[in-house]
DOGU-869500 format. One record per residue (C-alpha): residue number from 0; residue in three letters; y, x, z. Coordinates in nm, 2 decimals. Layout:
N
(NUM, "ALA", (Y, X, Z))
...
END
This chain:
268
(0, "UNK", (0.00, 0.00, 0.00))
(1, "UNK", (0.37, 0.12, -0.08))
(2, "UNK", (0.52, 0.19, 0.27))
(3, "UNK", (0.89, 0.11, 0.26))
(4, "UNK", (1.12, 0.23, 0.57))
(5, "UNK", (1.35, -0.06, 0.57))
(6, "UNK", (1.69, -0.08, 0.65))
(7, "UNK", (1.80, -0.06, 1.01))
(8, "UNK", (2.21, -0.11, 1.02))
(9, "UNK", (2.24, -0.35, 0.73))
(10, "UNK", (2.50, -0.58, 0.87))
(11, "UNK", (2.60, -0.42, 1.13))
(12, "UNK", (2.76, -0.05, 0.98))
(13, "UNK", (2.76, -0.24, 0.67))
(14, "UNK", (2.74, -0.55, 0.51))
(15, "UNK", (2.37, -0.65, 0.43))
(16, "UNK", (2.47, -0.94, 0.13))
(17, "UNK", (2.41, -0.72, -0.19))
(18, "UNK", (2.70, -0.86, -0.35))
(19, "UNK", (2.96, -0.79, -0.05))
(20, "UNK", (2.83, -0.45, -0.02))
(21, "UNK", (2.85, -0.37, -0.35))
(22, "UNK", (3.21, -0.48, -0.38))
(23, "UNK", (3.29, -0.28, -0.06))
(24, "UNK", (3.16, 0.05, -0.20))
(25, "UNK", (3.33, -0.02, -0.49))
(26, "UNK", (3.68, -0.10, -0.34))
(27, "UNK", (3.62, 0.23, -0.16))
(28, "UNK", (3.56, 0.45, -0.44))
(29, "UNK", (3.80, 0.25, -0.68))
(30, "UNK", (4.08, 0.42, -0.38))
(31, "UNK", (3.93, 0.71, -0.38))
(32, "UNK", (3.94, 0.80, -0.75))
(33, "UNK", (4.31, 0.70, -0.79))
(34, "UNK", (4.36, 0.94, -0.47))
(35, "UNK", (4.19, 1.18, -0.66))
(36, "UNK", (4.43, 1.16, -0.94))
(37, "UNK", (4.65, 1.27, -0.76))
(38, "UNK", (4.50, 1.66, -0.76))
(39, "UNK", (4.45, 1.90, -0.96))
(40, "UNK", (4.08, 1.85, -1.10))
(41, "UNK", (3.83, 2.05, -0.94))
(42, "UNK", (3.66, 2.33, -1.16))
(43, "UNK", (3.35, 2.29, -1.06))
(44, "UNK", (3.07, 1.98, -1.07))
(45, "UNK", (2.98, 1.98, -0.66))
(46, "UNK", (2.63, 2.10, -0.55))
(47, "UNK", (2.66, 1.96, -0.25))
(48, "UNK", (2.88, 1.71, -0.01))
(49, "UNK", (2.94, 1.70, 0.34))
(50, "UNK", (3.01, 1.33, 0.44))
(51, "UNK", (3.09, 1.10, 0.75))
(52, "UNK", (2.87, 0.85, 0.88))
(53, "UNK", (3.00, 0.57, 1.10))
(54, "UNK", (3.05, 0.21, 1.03))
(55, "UNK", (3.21, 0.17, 0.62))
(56, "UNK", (3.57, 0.02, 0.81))
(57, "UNK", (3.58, 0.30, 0.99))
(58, "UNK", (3.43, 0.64, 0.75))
(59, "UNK", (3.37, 0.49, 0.43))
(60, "UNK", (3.72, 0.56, 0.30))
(61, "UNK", (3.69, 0.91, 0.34))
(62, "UNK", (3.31, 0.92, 0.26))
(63, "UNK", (3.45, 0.78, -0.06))
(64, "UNK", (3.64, 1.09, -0.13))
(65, "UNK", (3.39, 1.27, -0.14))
(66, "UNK", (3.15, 1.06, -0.36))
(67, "UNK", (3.40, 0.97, -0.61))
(68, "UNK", (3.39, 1.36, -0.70))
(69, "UNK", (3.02, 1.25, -0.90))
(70, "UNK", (3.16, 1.06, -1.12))
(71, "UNK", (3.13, 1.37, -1.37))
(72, "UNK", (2.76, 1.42, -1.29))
(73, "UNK", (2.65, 1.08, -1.21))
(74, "UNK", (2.41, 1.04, -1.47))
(75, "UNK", (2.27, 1.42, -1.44))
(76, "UNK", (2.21, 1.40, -1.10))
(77, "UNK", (1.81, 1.31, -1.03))
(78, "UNK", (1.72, 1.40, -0.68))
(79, "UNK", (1.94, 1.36, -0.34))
(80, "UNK", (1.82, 1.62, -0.06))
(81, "UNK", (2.03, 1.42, 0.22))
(82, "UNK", (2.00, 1.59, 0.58))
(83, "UNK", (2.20, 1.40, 0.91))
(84, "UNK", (2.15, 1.47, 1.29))
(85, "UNK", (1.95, 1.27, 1.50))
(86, "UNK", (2.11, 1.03, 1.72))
(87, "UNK", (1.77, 0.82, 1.89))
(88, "UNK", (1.49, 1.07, 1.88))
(89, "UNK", (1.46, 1.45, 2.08))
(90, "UNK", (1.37, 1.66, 1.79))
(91, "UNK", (1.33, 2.03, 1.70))
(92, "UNK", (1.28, 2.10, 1.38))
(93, "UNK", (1.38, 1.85, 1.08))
(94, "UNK", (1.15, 1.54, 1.01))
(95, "UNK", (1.07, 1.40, 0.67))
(96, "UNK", (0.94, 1.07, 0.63))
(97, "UNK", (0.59, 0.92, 0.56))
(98, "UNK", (0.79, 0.61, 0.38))
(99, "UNK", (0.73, 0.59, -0.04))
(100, "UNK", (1.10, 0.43, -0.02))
(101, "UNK", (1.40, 0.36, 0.20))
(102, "UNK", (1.54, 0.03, 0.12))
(103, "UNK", (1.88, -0.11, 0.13))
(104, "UNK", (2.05, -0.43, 0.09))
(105, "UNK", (2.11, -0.26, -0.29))
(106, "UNK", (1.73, -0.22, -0.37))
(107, "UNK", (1.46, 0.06, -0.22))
(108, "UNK", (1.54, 0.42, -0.33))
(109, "UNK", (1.24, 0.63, -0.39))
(110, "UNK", (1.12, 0.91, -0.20))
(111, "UNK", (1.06, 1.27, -0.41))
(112, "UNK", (0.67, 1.30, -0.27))
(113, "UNK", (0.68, 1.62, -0.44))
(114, "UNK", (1.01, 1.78, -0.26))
(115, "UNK", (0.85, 1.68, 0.06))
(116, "UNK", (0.49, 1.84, 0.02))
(117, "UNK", (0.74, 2.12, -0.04))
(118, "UNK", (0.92, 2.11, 0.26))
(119, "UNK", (0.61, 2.06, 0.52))
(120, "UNK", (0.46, 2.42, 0.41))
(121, "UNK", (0.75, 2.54, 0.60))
(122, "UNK", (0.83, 2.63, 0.97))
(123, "UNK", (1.03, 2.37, 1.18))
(124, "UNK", (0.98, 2.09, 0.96))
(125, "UNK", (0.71, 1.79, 1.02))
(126, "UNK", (0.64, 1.43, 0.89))
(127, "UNK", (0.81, 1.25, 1.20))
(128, "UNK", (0.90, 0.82, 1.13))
(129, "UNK", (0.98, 0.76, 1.46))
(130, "UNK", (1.29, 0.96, 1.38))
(131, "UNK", (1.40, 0.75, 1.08))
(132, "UNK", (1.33, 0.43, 1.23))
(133, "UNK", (1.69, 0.39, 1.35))
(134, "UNK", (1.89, 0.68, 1.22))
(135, "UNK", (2.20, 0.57, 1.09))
(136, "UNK", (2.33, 0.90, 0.91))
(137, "UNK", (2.11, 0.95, 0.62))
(138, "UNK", (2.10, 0.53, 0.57))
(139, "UNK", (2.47, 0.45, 0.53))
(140, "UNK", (2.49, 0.70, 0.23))
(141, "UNK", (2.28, 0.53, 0.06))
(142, "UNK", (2.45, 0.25, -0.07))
(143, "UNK", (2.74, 0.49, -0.17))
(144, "UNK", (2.47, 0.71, -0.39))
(145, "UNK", (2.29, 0.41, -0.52))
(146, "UNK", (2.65, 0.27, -0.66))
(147, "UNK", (2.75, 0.67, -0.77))
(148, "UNK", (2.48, 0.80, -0.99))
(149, "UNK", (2.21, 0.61, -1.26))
(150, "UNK", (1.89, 0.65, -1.05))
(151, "UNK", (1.76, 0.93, -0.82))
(152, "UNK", (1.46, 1.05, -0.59))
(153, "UNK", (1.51, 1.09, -0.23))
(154, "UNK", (1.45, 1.36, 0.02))
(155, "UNK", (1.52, 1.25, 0.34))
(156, "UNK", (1.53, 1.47, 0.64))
(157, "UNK", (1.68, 1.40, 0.99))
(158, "UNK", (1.77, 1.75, 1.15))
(159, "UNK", (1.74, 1.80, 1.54))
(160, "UNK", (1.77, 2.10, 1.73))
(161, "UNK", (1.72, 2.37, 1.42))
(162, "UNK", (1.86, 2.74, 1.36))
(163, "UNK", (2.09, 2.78, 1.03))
(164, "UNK", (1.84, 3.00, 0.91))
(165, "UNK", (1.59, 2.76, 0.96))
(166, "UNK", (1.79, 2.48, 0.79))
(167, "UNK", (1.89, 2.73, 0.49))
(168, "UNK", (1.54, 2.82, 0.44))
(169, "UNK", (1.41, 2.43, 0.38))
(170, "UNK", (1.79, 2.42, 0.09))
(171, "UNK", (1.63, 2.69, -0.06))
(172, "UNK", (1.33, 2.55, -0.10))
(173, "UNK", (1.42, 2.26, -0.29))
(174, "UNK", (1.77, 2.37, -0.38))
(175, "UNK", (1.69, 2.29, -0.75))
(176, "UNK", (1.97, 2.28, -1.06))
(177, "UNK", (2.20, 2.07, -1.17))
(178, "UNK", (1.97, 1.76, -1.11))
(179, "UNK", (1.94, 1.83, -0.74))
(180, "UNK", (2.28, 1.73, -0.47))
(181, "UNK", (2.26, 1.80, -0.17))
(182, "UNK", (2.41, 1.58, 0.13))
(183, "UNK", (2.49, 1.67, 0.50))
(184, "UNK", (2.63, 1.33, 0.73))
(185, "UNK", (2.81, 1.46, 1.00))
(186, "UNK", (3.12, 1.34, 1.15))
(187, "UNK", (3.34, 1.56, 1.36))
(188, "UNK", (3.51, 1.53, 1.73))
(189, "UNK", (3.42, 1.25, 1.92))
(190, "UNK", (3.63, 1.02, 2.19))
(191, "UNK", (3.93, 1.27, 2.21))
(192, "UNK", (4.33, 1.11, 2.14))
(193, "UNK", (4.45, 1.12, 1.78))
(194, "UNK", (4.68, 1.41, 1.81))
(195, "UNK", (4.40, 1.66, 2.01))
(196, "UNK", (4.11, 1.49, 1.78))
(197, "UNK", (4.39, 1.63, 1.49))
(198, "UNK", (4.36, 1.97, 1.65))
(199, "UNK", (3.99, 1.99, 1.71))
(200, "UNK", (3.94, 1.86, 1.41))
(201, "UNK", (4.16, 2.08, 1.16))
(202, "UNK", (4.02, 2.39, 1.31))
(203, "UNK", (3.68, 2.27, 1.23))
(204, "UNK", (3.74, 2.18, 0.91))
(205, "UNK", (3.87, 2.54, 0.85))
(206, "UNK", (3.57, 2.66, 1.00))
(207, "UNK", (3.40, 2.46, 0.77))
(208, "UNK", (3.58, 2.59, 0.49))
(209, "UNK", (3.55, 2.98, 0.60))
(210, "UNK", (3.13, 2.88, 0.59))
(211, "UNK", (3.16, 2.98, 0.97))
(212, "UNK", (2.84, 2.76, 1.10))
(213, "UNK", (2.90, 3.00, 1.40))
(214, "UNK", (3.22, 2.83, 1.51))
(215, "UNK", (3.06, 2.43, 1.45))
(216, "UNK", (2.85, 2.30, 1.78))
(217, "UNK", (2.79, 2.00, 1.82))
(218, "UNK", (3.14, 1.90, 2.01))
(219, "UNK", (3.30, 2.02, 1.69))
(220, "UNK", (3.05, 1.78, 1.44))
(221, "UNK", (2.74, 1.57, 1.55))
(222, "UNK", (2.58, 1.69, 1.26))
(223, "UNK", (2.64, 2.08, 1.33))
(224, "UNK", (2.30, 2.19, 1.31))
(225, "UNK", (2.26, 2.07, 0.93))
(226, "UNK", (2.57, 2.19, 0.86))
(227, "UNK", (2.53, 2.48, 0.99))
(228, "UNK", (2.24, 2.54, 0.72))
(229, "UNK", (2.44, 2.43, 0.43))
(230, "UNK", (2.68, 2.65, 0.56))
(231, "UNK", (2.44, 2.95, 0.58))
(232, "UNK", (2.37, 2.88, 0.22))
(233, "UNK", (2.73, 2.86, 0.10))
(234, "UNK", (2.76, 3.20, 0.22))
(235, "UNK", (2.41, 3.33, 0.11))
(236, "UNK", (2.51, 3.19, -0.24))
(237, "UNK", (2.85, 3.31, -0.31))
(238, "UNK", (2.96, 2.92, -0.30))
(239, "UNK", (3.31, 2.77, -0.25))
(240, "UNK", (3.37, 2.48, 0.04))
(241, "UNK", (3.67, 2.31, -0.09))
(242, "UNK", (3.81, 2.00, 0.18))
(243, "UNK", (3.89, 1.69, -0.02))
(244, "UNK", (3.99, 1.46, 0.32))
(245, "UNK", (4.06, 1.49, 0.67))
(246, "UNK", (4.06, 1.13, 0.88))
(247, "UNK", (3.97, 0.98, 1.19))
(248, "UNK", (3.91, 0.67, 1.26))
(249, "UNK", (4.27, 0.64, 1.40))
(250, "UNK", (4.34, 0.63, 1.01))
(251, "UNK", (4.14, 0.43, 0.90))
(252, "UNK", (4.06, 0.07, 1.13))
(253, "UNK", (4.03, 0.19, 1.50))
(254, "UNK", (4.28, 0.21, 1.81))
(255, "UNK", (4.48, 0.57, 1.84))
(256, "UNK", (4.34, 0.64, 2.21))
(257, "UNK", (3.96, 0.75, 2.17))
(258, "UNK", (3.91, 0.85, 1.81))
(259, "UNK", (3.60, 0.98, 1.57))
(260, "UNK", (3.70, 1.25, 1.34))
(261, "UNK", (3.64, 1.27, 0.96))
(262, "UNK", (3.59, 1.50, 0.72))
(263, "UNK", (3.51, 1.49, 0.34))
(264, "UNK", (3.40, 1.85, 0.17))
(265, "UNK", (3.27, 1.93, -0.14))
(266, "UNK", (3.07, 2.25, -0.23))
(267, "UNK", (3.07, 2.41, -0.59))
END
């Protein structure tokens, strides 16, 4: 039987009717492509994106940002390696998923079975569905990638407590060409006041920028140990971080006095 990891947060980080969701991506992006008029085009196709995961009011404007930078490669684009911390389940190591598909309110994305017999040869990573049952950070992209590119495989993997190098090592593995994009969820300071989350979070972002996983933990970005991998092979690579948007939810729909912080990069 096909085994299908269904959706978790439909309806409550975003909408579960297919036609709402769909319009609220789409608004999303529509902003974030005139926004992106606005710069000087980047040089560069992106590799890979490092994107926000809370509820769409809240991070989807800025996750927008960085989606609407596929619009180039939307229809190259054949497998999503997507990587985001765990939130409900201790974990060391990364865990893939037993699932044949993750399903959304959009349809079930299928899971690359090959890219993940690739990943379980290596250290620190095990076949683990307790912790996708619930996670929220690898499910909220999906929607955005389902409306951004023509059709794609899947390689989910929610990261606990994991080196850089152990991280970088899994990338390289199945690091691919051009049909291969890479996402990391993370968001950034938590619960500070807009003007210190401002702080916190500009240095971060220039941390992220630098490729300094060193300088992330996990007060800086929830997601800091996935990062930190991408960010290992940014500088293993020779790559380019370039910061397309820098938010919190002060920004975007919450109150000013306890806010989570936002970031949108894109590597190249």
């Amino acid at each position: 039987m096909r085994r299908v990891r269904p959706a978790a947060v439909a309806g409550t980080f975003y909408p579960d009717d297919p036609k709402t969701l769909a319009a609220t991506v789409d608004r999303a992006l529509a902003a974030a492509r005139a926004l992106a008029a606005t710069r000087p085009p980047s040089a560069a196709p992106p590799k890979a994106l490092v994107v926000p995961h809370a509820g769409y009011v809240y991070s989807g404007p800025v996750a927008a940002v960085a989606y609407a930078e596929l619009d180039p490669v939307r229809h190259a684009i054949r497998r999503v390696v997507l990587l985001g911390p765990s939130h409900h389940v201790a974990l060391d190591g990364l865990a893939a998923s037993s699932a044949d598909a993750f399903d959304t309110p959009l349809g079930a994305v299928p899971i690359d079975a090959a890219a993940r017999d690739t990943v379980q040869t290596l250290s620190g990573v095990v076949v683990d569905d307790e912790a996708h049952a619930a996670e929220h950070s690898l499910e909220v992209q999906l929607p955005f990638l389902q409306r951004c590119l023509e059709r794609f495989a899947l390689l989910p993997l929610v990261v606990g407590r994991a080196s850089p190098a152990v991280v970088a090592a899994v990338l390289d593995a199945v690091w691919g060409g051009p049909e291969t994009l890479v996402v990391v969820s993370s968001d950034l300071s938590h619960y500070h006041g807009y003007a210190s989350a401002r702080r916190l979070d500009a240095a971060t972002a220039a941390a992220i920028v630098a490729a300094r996983p060193d300088a992330i933990g996990p007060e800086e970005a929830c997601g800091c140990h996935p990062l930190g991998g991408l960010l290992e092979t940014v500088r293993r690579r020779g790559l380019a971080v370039r910061l397309l948007d820098l938010r919190s939810s002060g920004d975007t729909a919450g109150p000013r006095e306890r806010v989570v912080g936002y970031g949108a990069f894109a590597v190249a």
